[in-house]
C-alpha positions as CSV (number, residue, x, y, z in Angstrom):
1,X,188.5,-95.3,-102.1
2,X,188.2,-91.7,-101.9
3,X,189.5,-88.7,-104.5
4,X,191.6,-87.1,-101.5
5,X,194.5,-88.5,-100.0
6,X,194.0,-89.3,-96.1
7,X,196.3,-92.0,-95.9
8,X,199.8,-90.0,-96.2
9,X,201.0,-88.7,-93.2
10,X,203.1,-85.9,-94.5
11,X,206.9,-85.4,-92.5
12,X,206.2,-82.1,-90.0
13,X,209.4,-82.8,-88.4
14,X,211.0,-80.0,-90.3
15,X,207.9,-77.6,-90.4
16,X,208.2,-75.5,-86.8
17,X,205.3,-77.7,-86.4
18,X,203.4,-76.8,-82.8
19,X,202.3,-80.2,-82.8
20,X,205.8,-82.0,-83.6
21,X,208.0,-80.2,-81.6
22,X,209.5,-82.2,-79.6
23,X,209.4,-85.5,-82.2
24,X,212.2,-83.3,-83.6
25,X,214.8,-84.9,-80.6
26,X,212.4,-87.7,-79.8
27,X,211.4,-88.7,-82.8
28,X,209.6,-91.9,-82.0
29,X,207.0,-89.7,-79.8
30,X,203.6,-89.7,-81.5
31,X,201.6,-86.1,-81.2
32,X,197.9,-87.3,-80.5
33,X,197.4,-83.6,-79.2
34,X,197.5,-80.1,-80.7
35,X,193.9,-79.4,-82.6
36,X,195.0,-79.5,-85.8
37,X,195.3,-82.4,-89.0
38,X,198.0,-84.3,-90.0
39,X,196.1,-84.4,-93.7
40,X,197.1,-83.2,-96.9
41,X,195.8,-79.9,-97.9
42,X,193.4,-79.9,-101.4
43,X,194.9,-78.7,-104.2
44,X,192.7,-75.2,-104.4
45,X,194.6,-74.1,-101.2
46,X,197.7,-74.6,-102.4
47,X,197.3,-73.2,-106.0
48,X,195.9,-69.9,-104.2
49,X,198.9,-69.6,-102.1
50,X,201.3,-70.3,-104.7
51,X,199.5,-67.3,-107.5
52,X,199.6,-65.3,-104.3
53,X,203.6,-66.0,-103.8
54,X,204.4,-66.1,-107.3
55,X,202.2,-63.0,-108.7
56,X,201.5,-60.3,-105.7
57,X,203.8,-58.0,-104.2
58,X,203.3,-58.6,-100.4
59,X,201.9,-55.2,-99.1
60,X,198.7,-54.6,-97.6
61,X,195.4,-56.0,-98.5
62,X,191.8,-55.9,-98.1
63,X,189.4,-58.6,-98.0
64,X,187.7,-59.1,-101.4
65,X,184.0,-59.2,-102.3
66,X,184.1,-63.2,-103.2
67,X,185.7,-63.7,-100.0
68,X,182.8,-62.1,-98.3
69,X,180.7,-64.1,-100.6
70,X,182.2,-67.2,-99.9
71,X,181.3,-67.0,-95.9
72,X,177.9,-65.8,-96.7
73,X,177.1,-69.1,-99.1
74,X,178.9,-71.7,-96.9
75,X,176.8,-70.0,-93.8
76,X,173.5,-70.5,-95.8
77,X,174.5,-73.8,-98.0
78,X,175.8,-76.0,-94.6
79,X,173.9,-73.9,-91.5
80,X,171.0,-72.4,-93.0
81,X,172.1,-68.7,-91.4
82,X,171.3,-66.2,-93.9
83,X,174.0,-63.3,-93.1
84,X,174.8,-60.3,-95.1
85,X,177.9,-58.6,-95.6
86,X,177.4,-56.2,-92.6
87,X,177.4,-58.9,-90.0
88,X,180.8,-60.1,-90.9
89,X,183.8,-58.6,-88.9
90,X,187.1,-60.4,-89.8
91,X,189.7,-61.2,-87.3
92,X,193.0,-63.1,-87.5
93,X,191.5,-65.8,-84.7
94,X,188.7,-66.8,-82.7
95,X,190.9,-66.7,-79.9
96,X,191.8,-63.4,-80.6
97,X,188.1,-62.2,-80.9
98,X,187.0,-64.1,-77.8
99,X,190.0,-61.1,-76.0
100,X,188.1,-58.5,-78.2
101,X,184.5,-59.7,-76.4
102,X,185.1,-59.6,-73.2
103,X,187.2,-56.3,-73.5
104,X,184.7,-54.9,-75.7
105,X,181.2,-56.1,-73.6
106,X,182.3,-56.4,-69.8
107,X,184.5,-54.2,-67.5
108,X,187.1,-55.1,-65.1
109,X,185.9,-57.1,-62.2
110,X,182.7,-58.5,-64.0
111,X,181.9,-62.1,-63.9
112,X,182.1,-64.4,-67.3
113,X,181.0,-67.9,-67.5
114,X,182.1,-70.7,-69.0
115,X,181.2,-74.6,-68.5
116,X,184.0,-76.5,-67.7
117,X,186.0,-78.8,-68.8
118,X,186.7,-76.3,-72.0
119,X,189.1,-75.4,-74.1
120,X,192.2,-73.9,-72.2
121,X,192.3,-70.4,-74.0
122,X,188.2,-69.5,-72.3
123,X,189.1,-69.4,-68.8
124,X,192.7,-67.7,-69.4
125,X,191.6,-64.9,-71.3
126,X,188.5,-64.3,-68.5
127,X,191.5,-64.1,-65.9
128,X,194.0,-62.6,-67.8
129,X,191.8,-59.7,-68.2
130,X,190.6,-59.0,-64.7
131,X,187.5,-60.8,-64.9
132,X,186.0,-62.7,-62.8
133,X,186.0,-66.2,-63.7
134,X,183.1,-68.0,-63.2
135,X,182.4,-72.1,-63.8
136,X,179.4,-74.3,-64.6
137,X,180.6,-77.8,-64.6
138,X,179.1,-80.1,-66.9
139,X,177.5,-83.2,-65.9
140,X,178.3,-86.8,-67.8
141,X,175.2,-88.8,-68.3
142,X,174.9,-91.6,-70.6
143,X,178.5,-91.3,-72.2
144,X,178.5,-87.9,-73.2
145,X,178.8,-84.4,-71.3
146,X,175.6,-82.0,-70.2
147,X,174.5,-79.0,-69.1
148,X,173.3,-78.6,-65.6
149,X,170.6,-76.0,-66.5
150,X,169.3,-75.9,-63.0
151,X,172.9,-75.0,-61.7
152,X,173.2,-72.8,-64.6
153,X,170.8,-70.4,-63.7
154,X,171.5,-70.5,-60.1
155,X,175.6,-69.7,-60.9
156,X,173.8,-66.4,-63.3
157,X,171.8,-64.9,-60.8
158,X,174.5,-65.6,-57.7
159,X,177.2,-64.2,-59.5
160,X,175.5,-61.4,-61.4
161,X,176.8,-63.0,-64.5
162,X,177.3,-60.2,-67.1
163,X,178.5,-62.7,-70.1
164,X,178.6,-66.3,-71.0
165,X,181.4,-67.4,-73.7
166,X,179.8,-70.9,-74.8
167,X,181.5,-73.7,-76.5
168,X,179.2,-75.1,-79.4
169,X,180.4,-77.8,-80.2
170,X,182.1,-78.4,-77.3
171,X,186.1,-79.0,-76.6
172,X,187.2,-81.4,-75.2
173,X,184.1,-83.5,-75.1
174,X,183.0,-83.4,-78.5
175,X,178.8,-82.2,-77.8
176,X,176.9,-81.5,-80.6
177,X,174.4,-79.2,-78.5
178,X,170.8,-79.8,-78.9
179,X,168.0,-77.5,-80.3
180,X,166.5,-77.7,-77.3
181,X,169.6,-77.7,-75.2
182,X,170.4,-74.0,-76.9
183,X,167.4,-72.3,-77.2
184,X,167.4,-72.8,-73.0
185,X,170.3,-71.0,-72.4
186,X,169.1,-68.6,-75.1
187,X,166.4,-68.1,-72.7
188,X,168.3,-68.4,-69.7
189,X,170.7,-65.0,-71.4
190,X,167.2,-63.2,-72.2
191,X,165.7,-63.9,-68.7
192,X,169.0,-62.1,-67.1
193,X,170.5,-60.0,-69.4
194,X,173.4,-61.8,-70.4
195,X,175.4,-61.5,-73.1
196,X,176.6,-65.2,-74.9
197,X,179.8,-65.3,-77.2
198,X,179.1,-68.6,-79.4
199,X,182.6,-70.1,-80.2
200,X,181.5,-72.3,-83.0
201,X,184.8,-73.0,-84.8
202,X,183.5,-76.6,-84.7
203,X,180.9,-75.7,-86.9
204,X,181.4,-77.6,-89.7
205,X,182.1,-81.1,-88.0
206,X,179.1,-82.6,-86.7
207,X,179.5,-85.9,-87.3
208,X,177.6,-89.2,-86.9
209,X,173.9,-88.0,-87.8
210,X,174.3,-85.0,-85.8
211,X,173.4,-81.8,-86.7
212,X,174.8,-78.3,-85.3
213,X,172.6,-75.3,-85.0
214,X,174.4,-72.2,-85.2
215,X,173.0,-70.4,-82.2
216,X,171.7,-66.8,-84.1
217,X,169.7,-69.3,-86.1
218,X,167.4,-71.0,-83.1
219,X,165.4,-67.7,-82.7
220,X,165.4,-63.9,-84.2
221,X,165.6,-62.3,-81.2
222,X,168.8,-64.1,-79.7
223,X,170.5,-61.9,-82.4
224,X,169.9,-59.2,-80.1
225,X,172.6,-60.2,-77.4
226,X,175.0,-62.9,-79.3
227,X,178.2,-62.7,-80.9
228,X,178.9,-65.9,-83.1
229,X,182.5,-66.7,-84.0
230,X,183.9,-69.0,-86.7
231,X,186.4,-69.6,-89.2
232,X,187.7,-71.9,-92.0
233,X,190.9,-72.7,-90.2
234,X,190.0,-75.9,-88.2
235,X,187.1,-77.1,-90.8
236,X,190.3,-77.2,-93.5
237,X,193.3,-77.3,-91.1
238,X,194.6,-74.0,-92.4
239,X,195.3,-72.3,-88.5
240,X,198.9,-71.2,-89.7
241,X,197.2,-68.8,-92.1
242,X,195.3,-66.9,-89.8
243,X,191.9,-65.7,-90.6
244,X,188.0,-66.4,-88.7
245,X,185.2,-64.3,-88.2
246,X,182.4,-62.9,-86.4
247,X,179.4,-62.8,-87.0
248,X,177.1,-59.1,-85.3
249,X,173.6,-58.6,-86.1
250,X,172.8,-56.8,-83.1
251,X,174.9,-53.2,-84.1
252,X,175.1,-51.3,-81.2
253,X,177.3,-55.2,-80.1
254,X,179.3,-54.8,-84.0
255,X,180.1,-51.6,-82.9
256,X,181.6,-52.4,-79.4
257,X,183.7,-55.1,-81.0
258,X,185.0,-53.4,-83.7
259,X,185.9,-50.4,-81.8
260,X,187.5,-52.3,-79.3
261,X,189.0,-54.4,-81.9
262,X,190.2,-51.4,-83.5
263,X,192.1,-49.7,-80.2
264,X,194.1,-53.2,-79.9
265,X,194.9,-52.9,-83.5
266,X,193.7,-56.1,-84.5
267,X,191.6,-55.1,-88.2
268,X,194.1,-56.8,-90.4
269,X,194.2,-60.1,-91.0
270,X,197.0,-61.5,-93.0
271,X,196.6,-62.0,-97.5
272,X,197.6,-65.8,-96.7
273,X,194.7,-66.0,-94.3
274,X,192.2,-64.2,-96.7
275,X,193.3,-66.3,-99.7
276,X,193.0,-69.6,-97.5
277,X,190.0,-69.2,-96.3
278,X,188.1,-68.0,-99.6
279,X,189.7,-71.0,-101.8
280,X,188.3,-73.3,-98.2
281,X,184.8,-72.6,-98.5
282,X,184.5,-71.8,-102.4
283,X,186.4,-75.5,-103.0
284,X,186.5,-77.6,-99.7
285,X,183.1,-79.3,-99.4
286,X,183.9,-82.9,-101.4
287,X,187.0,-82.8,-99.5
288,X,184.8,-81.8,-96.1
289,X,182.8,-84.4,-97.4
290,X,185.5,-87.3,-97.1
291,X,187.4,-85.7,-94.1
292,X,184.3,-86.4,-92.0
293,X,183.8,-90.3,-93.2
294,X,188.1,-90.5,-92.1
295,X,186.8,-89.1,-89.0
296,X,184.1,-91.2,-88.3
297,X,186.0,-94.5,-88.7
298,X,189.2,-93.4,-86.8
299,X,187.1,-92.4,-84.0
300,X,184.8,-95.8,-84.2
301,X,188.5,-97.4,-83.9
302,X,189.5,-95.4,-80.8
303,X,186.1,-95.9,-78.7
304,X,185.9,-99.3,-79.9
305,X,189.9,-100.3,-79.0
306,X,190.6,-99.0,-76.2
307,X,186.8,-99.7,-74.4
308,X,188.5,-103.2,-75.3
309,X,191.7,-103.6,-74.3
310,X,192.1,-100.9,-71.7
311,X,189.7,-99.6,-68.7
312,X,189.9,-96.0,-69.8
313,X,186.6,-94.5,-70.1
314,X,186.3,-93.2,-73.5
315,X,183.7,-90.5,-74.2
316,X,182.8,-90.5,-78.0
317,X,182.1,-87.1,-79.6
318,X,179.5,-86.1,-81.5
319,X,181.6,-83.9,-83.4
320,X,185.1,-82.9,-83.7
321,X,188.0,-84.9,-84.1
322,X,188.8,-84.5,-80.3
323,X,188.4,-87.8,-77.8
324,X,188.2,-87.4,-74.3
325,X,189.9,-90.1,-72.1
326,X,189.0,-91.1,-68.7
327,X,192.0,-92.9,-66.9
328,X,190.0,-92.6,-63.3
329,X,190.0,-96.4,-63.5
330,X,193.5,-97.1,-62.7
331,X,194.1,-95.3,-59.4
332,X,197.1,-93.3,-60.5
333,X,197.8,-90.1,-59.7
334,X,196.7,-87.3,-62.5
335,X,200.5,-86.9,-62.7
336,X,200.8,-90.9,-62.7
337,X,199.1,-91.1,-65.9
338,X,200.5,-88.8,-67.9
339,X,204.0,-90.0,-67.1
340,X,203.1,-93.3,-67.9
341,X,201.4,-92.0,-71.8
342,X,205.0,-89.9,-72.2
343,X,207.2,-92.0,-70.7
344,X,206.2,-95.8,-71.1
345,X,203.6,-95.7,-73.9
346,X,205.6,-92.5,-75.6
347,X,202.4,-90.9,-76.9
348,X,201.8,-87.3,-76.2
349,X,198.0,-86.0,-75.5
350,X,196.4,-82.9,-73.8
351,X,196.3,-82.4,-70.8
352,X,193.2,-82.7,-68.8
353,X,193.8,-80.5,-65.8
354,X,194.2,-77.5,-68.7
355,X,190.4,-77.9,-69.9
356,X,189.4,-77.1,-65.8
357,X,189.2,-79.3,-62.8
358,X,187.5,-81.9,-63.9
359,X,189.7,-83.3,-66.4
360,X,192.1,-84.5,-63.2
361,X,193.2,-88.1,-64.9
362,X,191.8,-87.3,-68.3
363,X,193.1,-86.5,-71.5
364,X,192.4,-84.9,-75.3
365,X,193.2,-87.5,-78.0
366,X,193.3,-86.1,-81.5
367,X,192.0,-88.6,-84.0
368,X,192.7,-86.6,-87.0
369,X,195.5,-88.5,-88.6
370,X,195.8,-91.3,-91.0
371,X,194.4,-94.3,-89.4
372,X,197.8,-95.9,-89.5
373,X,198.9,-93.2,-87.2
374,X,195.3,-93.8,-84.5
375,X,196.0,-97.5,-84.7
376,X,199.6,-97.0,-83.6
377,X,199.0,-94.8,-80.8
378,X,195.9,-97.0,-79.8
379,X,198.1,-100.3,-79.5
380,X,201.2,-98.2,-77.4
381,X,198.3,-97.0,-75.3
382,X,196.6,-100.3,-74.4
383,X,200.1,-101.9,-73.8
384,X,201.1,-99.4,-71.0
385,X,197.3,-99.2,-69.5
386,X,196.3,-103.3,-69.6
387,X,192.9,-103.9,-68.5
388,X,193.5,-106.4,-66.4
């Protein structure tokens, strides 16, 4: 028995919860979807929002020196990436700062790539921004998703690829990347002169044995073209506060994104979001520590239950708390299956079709929850979609 409390599923119902939305007039729907926890927060959080709403006056703030601190130590402490102060630029989201990139480092009509299936939010700030959108599929071998490196070069020289917005660790599929696996596309980026945003919000959940190498760290000179972007938020299921980071060693790259970041007025970042994140990473690692060994056994439980009792193809992650479903098995239509999850089984998951093409008859199952909650959802699942 752990000291932290992973076995209370606190009542969102009444929180404007993303996630719970639509519990609120269906209340027996269980939300398996939206990236975030259904945990209890540690108590440093809290008591660092509550001196902040009892004791300041909410004006403007800046970011404090320990905060800084805090990001530099948990960089070097869990990733070995020795960063100083200067590399830092805070933003209120990853998201956000993936927008600033490709503003900041392509122009209109220039081609950015992303491998696909990905998170949603890639390929719809490419388009939304005139860019051209351009895919390298990954390839599932052996249970797990990889890069086609062959096809990845080919798809950077044909489309004059000017930058490459890589998912590390991957979402949906849950890849640890490789060593080896990074430093080739580092190589790759050298050898053509592209430019790589490393979304590595996943950072700091590598789990079973796996290790993740945060990509400025494989060799000095990929600093020269890389933009690495983090944040506490998904680590310590804080999103609602609002605070991540990048991190720029190359300057003349800092100061494209921070003027760019700069004309769209988006230099502040809110005192929740500051607070949050410093009390996260100066106080979160036992409860990191535990969170990960939840994790591990919820997911064990999904992969292990469903590869029972259903015929959905169930592609364990390395890291993340995100499962990827396969429902390819059954014959349905894409639209088929997820009538049949909402519907007949009444459990809500992502999407697949909004991670890309290939996730026609797929979905994202968040395993995050108390294991009460994963067993529940498991069991509605396997009743709906029988294997035989």
């Amino acid at each position: 028995m752990g000291y932290f409390d992973f076995t209370t599923r606190p009542n969102r119902l009444a929180q404007h919860s993303e996630k719970w939305k639509t519990s609120e007039s269906e209340p027996d729907l269980l939300q398996m979807w939206v990236a975030d926890m259904d945990f209890l927060p540690f108590e440093e959080i809290r008591d660092a929002i509550k001196r902040y709403a009892n004791d300041y006056i909410f004006g403007y703030t800046y970011a404090s020196d320990e905060l800084y601190q805090s990001i530099i130590d948990w960089e070097k402490s869990e990733h070995d990436y020795v960063v100083t102060r200067e590399d830092i630029v805070l933003i209120e989201g990853v998201v956000p700062a993936i927008s600033i990139a490709v503003q900041a480092l392509t122009n209109e009509g220039d081609a950015v790539l992303i491998n696909t299936p990905v998170y949603p939010p890639f390929a719809r700030t490419v388009k939304l921004n005139q860019r051209k959108l351009v895919t390298n599929s990954l390839v599932k071998k052996n249970g797990r998703f990889e890069l086609d490196l062959e096809q990845l070069e080919k798809v950077l020289v044909e489309q004059d690829v000017k930058l490459y917005i890589l998912c590390s660790p991957h979402n949906p599929g849950g890849r640890v990347w490789s060593r080896d696996e990074l430093e080739a596309i580092g190589r790759l980026c050298q050898k053509y002169g592209v430019l790589l945003v490393s979304d590595e919000i996943h950072q700091d959940l590598a789990l079973f044995g796996h290790k993740h190498h945060s990509f400025n760290t494989l060799q000095p000179d990929f600093k020269d073209f890389t933009i690495i972007l983090s944040s506490a938020t998904k680590t310590f299921n804080i999103a609602g506060t609002k605070n991540s980071f990048a991190i720029i060693e190359n300057k003349d790259l800092k100061k494209r994104f921070t003027r760019r970041q700069l004309a769209n007025n988006h230099h502040e970042v809110s005192t929740v979001g500051l607070l949050a994140t410093e009390a996260a990473f100066s106080y979160g690692k036992p409860w990191l520590e535990e969170l990960k060994v939840v994790l591990e056994q919820n997911i064990d439980y999904v992969v292990d239950y469903l590869s029972a009792h259903t015929k959905i193809d169930v592609m364990k992650p390395e890291g993340t708390y995100l499962v990827w479903l396969d429902f390819s098995a059954y014959g349905l239509s894409h639209e088929e299956v997820h009538e049949k999850l909402r519907k007949e089984a009444r459990v809500v998951l992502n999407d697949g079709v909004t991670f890309g093409g290939e996730g026609i008859c797929h979905a994202r199952f968040n395993a995050a929850t108390p294991f009460e909650t994963v067993q529940e959802a498991c069991e509605r699942i396997a009743r709906v979609f029988e294997k035989d």
